[in-house]
ROKE-127411 format. One record per atom (N, C-alpha, C): residue number from 1; residue in three letters; atom name; x, y, z. Coordinates in steps of 0.02 Angstrom, whole numbers, plus 50000, padded with zeros to 5 digits. Example, Ala and Ser with C-alpha at 12.3 -4.5 7.8 and 13.67 -1.06 7.14 Angstrom:
// residues 2
+-------+------+------+-------+-------+-------+
: vomar : timi : zami :    xx :    yy :    zz :
+-------+------+------+-------+-------+-------+
:     1 :  ALA :    N : 50660 : 49716 : 50390 :
:     1 :  ALA :   CA : 50615 : 49775 : 50390 :
:     1 :  ALA :    C : 50660 : 49835 : 50390 :
:     2 :  SER :    N : 50642 : 49888 : 50354 :
:     2 :  SER :   CA : 50684 : 49947 : 50357 :
:     2 :  SER :    C : 50645 : 50002 : 50394 :
+-------+------+------+-------+-------+-------+
// end
This chain:
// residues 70
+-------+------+------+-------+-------+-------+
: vomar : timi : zami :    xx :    yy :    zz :
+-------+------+------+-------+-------+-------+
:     1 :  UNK :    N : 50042 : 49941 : 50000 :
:     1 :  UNK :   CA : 50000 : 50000 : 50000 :
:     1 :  UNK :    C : 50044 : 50062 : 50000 :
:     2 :  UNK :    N : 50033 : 50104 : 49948 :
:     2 :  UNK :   CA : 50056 : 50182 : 49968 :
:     2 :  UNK :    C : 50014 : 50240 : 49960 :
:     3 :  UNK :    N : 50043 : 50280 : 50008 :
:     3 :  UNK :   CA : 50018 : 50342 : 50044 :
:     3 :  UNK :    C : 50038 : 50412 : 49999 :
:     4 :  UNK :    N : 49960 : 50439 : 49997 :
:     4 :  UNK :   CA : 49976 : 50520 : 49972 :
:     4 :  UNK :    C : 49941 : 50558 : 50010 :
:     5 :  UNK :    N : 49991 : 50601 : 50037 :
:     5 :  UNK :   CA : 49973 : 50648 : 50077 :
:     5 :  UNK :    C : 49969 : 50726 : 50045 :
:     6 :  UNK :    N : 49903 : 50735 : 50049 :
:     6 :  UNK :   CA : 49854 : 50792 : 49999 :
:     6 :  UNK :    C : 49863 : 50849 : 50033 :
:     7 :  UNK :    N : 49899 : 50894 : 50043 :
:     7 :  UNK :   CA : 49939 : 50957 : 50077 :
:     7 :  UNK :    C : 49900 : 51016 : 50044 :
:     8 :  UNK :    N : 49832 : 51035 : 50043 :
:     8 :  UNK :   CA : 49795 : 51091 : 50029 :
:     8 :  UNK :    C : 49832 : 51158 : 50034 :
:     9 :  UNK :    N : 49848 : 51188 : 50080 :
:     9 :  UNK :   CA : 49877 : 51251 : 50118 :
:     9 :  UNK :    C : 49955 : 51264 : 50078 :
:    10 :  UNK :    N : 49966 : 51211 : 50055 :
:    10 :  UNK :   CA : 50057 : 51210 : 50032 :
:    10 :  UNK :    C : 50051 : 51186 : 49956 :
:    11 :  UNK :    N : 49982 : 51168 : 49930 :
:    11 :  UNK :   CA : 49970 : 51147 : 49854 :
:    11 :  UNK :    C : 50014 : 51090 : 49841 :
:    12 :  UNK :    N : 50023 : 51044 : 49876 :
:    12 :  UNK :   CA : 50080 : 50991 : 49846 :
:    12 :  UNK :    C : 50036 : 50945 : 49864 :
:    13 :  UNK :    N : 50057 : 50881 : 49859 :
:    13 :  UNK :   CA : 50055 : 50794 : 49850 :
:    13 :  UNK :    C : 50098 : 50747 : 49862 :
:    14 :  UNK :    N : 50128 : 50725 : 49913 :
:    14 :  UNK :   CA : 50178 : 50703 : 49910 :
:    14 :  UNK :    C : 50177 : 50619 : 49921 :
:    15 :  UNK :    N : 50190 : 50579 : 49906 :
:    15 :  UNK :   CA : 50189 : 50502 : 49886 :
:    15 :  UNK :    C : 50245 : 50474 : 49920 :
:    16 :  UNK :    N : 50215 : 50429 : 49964 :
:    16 :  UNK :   CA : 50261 : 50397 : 50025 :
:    16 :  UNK :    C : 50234 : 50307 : 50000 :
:    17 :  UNK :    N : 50284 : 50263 : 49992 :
:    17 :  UNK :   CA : 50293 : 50206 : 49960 :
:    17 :  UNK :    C : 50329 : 50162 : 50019 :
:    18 :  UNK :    N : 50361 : 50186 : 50058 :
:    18 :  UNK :   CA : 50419 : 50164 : 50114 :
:    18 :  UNK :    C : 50385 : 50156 : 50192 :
:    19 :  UNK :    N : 50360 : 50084 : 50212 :
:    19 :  UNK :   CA : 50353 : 50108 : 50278 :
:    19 :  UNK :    C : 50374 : 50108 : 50319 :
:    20 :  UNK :    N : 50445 : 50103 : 50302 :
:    20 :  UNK :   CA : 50498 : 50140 : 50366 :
:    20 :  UNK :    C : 50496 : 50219 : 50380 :
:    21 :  UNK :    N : 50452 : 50251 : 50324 :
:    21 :  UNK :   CA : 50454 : 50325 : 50298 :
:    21 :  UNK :    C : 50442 : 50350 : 50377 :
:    22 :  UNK :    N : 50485 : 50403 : 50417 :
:    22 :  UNK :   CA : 50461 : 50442 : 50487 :
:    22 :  UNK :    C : 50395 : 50461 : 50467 :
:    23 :  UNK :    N : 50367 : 50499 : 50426 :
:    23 :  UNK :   CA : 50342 : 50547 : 50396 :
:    23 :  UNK :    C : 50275 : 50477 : 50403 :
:    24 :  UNK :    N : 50265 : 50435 : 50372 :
:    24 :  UNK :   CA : 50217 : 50394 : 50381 :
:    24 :  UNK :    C : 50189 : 50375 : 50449 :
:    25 :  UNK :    N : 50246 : 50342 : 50471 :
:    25 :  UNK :   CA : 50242 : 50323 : 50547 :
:    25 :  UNK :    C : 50230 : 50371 : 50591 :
:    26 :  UNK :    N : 50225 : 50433 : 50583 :
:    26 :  UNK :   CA : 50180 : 50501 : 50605 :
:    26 :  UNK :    C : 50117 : 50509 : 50578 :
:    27 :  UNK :    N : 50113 : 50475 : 50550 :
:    27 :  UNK :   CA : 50020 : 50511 : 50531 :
:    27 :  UNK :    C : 49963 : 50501 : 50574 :
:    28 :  UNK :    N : 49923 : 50559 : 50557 :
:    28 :  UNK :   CA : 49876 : 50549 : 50610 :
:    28 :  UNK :    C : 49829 : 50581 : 50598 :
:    29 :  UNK :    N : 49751 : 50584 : 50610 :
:    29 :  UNK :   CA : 49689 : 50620 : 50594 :
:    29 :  UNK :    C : 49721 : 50672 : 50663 :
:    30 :  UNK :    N : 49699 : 50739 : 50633 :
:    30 :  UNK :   CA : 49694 : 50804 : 50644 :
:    30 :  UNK :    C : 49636 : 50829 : 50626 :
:    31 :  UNK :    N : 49621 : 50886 : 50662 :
:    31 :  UNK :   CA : 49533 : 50905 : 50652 :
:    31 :  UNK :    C : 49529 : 50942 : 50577 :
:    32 :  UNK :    N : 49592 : 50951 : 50539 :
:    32 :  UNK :   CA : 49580 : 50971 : 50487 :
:    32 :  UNK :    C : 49619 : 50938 : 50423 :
:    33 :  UNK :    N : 49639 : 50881 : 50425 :
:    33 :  UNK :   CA : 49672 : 50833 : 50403 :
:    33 :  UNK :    C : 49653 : 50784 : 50426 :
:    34 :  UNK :    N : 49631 : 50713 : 50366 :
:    34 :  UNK :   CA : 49600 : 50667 : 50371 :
:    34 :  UNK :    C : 49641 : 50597 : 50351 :
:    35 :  UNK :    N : 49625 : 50534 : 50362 :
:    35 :  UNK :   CA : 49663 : 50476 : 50342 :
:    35 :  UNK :    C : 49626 : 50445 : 50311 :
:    36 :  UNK :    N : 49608 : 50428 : 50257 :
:    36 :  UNK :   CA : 49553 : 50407 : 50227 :
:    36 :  UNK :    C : 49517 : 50451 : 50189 :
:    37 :  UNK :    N : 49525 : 50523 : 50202 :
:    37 :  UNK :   CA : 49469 : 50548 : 50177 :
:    37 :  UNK :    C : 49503 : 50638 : 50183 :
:    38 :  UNK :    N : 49492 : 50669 : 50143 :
:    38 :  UNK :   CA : 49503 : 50758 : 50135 :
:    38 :  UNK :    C : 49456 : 50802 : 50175 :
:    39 :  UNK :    N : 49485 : 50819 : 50232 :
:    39 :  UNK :   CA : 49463 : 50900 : 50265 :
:    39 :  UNK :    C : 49489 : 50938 : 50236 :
:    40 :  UNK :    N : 49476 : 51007 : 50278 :
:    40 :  UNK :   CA : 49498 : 51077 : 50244 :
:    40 :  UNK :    C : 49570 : 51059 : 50227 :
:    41 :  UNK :    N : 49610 : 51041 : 50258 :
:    41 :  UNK :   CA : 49693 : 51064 : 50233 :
:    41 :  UNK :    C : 49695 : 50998 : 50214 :
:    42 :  UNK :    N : 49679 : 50935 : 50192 :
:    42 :  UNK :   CA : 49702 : 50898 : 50149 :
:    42 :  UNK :    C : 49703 : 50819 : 50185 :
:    43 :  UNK :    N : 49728 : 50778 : 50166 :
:    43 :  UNK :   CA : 49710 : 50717 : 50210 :
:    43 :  UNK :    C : 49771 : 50649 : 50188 :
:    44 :  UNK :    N : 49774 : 50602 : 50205 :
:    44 :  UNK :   CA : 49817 : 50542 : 50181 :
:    44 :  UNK :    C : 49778 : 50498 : 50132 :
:    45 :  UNK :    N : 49778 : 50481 : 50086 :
:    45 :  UNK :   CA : 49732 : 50441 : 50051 :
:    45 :  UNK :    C : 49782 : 50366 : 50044 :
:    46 :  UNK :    N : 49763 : 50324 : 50018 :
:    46 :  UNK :   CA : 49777 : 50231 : 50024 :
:    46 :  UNK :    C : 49782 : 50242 : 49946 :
:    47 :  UNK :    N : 49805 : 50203 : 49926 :
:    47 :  UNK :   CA : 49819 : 50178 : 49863 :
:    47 :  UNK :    C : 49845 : 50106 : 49860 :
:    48 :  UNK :    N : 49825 : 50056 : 49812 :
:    48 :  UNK :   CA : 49864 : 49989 : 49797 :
:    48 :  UNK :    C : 49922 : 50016 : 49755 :
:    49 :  UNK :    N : 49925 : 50050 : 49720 :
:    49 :  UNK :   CA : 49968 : 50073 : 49673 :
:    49 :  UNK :    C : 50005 : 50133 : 49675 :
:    50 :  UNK :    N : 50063 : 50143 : 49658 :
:    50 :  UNK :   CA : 50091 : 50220 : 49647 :
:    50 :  UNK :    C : 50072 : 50238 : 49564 :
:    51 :  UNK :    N : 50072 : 50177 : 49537 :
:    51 :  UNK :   CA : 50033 : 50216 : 49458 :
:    51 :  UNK :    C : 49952 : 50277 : 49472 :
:    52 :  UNK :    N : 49918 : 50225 : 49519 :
:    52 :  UNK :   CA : 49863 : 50234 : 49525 :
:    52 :  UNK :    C : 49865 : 50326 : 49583 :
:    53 :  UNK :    N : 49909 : 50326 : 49621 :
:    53 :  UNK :   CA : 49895 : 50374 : 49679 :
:    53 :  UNK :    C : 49944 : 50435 : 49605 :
:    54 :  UNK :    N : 49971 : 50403 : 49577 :
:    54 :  UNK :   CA : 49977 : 50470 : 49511 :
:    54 :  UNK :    C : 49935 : 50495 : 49475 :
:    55 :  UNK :    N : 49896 : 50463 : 49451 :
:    55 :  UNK :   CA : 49832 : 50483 : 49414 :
:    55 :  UNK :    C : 49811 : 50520 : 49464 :
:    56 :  UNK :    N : 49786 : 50485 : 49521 :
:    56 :  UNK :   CA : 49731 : 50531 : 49566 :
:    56 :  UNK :    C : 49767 : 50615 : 49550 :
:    57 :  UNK :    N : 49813 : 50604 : 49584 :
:    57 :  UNK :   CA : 49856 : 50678 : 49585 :
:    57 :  UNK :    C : 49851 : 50723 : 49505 :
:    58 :  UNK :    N : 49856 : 50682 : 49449 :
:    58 :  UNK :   CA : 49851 : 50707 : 49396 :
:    58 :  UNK :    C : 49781 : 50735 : 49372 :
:    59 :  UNK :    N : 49718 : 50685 : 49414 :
:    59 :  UNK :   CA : 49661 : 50727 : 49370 :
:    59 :  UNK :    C : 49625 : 50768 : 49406 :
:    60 :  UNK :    N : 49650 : 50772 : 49505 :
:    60 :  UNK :   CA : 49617 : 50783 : 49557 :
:    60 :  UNK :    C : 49664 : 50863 : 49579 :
:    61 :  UNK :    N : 49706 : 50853 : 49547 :
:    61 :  UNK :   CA : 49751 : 50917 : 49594 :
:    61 :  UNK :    C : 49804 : 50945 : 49523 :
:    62 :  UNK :    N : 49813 : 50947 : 49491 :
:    62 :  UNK :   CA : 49845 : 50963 : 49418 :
:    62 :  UNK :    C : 49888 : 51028 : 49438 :
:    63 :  UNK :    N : 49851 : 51070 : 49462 :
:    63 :  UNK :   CA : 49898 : 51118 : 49517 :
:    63 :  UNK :    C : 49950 : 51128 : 49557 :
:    64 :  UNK :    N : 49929 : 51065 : 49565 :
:    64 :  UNK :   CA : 49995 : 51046 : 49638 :
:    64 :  UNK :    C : 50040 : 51012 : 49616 :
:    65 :  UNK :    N : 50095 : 51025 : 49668 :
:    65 :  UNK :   CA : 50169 : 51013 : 49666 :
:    65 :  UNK :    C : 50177 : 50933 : 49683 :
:    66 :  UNK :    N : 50194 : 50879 : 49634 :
:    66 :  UNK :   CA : 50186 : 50810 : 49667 :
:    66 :  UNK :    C : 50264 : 50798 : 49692 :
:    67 :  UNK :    N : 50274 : 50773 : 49732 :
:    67 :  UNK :   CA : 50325 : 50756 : 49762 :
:    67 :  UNK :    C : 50333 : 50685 : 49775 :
:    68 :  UNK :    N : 50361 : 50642 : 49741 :
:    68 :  UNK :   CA : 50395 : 50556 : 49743 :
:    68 :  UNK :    C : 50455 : 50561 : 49822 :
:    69 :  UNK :    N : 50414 : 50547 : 49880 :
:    69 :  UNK :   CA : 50449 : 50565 : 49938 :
:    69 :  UNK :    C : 50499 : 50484 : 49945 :
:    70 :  UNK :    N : 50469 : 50440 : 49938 :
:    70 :  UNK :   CA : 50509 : 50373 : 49981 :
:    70 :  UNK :    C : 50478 : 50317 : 49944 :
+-------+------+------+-------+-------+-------+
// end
């Protein structure tokens, strides 16, 4: 499974593949940041795929800055 973390406030996307990643092993629902799901500033979404969590980013956020973190 990998992780994209949907960064509203900072316009980026960044794609975590590694779960040794710190950055993973920190995540956490915040009242405005979601795991599963997009609040106001953005959220972690699941993916089976990194092909697949690219598209999302490509047809969902085209704006934003994607970042291939780990």
């Amino acid at each position: 499974m990998v992780w994209l973390d949907v960064d509203q406030p900072a316009k980026k996307c960044t794609l975590h593949m590694n779960d040794n990643c710190s950055y993973l092993q920190k995540k956490s629902e915040t009242l405005y940041k979601g795991i599963g799901d997009l609040k106001r500033d953005g959220g972690w979404l699941s993916f089976t795929d990194p092909k697949l969590a690219k598209l999302y980013h490509q047809i969902n956020w085209p704006d934003y800055q994607f970042i291939d973190h780990c």
